[in-house]
N, C-alpha and C positions, 0 to 999 in steps of 0.2 A: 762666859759659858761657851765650849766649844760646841760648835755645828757641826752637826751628824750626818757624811755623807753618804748620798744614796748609791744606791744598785749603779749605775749609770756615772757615777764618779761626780757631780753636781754639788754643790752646798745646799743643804735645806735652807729656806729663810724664815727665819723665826720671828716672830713678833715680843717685842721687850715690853712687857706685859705693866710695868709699871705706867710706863710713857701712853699708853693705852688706854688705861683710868684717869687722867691728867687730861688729856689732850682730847680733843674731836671735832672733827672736819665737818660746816653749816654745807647746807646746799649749794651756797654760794662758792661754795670751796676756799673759805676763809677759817684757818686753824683757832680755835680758843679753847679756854682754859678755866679752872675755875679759879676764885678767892684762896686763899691760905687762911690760919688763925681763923677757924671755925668750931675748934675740936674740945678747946679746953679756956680755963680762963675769961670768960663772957661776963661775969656776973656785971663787974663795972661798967661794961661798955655801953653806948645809948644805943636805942631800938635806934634811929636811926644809921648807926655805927652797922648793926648785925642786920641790916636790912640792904644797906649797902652789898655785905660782905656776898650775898646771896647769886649778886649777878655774875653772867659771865664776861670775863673780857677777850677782848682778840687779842695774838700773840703778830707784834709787831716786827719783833725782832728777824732779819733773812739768817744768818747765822743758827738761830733757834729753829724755826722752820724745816731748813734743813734738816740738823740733828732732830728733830722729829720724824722727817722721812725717812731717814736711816734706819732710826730705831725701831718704828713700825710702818715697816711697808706695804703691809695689806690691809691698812689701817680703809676704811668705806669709806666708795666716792675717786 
């Protein structure tokens, strides 16, 4: 998607809106994430399995992190 520049000749910075439902920054300013395979498919799986699937994890990866910052930069905190 091209950025749309302003009056002033600037890039606007957009926020990638997907990586923004995906993604969100603790107080502690530690990026995490949620679970996958929550959506469909369950019937076999043990409650313990889909109780698991519930938490969130922290995203370890610097590499990822990054590409997280990129993508949304005005992402809170």
């Amino acid at each position: 998607m091209p950025r749309k520049a302003k009056a002033g000749g600037k890039l606007k910075l957009k926020t990638h809106k997907a990586t923004s439902k995906r993604f969100r920054l603790t107080g502690a300013g530690k990026l995490v994430r949620t679970k996958g395979g929550k959506s469909h498919l369950r019937r076999n799986t043990s409650k313990r399995t889909k109780a698991l699937l519930a938490e969130t994890v922290e995203v370890k990866g610097s590499k990822i992190i990054k590409n997280v910052k990129v993508l949304a930069p005005n992402m809170e905190h």
